[in-house]
C-alpha positions in Angstrom: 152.2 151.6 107.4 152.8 152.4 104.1 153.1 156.0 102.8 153.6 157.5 99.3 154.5 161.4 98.9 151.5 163.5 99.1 149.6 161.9 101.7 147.7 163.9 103.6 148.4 164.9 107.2 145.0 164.8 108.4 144.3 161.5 106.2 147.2 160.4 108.0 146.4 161.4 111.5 142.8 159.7 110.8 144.6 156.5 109.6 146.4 156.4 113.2 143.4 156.8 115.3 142.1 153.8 116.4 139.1 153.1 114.4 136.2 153.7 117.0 137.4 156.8 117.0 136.8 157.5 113.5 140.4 156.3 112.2 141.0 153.1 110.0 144.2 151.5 111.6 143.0 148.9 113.3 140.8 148.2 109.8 143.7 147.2 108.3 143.3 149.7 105.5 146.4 151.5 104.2 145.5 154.9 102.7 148.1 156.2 100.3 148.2 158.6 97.8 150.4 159.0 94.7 151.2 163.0 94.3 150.4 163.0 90.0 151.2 166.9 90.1 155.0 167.1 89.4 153.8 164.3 86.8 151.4 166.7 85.5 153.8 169.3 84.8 156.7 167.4 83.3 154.1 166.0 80.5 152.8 169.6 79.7 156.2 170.6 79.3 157.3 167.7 77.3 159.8 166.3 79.8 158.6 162.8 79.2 161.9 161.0 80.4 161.2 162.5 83.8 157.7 161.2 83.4 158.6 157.4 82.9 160.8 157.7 85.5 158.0 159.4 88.0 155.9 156.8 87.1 158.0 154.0 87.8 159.1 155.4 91.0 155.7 156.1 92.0 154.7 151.9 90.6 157.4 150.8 92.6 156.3 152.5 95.9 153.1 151.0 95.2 154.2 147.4 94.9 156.5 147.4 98.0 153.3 148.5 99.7 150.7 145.7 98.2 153.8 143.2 98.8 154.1 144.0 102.7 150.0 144.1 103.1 150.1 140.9 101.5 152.6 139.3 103.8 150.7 140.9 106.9 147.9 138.8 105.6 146.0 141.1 103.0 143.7 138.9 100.8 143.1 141.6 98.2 144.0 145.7 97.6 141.7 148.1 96.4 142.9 150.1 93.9 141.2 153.5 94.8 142.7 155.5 92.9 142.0 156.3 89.2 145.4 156.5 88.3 146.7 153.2 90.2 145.6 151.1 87.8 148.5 152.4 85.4 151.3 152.3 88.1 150.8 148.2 88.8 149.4 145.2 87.3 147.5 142.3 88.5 150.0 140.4 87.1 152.5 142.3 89.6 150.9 141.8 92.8 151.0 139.0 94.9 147.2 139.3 96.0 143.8 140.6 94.0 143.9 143.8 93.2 140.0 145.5 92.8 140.7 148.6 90.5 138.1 151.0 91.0 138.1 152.6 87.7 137.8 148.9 86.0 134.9 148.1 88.2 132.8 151.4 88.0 133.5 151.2 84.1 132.6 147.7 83.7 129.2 148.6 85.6 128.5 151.4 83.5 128.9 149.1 79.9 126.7 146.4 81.7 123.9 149.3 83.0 124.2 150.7 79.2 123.8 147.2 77.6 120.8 146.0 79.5 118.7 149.4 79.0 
């Protein structure tokens, strides 16, 4: 199971439950969570070495995980997260990745163009 800092522990004890009992385990969904508040405060305070480095810590975590779904079998990773889409590209994943953001933004310009 993959895990990134912040996780949640009661997102984490529903991941574990078996999924008729209101967990997503045996989904084969990974919920992880990227902590962007130590990020946060090293931009406001102009740190921005510290940021790059967060970042590609936090990137890195990220494609480990995607890498070991995909070699459990994942066919695709939702990115559902805003802020994934800057930590990993499609270009660095072995498997599809569905960026949230992308797709609710690309929906919005298509729902603005047809009105």
């Amino acid at each position: 199971m993959a895990q990134f800092d912040g996780l949640l522990p009661d997102h984490q004890r529903a991941h574990r439950r078996p999924l008729g009992d209101g967990g997503l385990h045996s989904a084969g969904l990974v919920l992880a969570q990227t902590d962007f508040e130590q990020i946060e405060r090293n931009q406001r305070e102009g740190r921005w070495d510290l940021v790059g480095n967060l970042l590609a810590e936090q990137g890195n975590k990220l494609k480990a995980a995607i890498a070991d779904l995909a070699q459990r079998g994942a066919q695709a990773v939702i990115l559902g997260c805003t802020e994934f889409g800057i930590l990993i590209e499609a270009k660095d994943s072995p498997v599809p990745l569905i960026d949230t953001t992308l797709a609710h933004a690309e929906a919005a310009v298509d729902m603005a163009l047809q009105q």
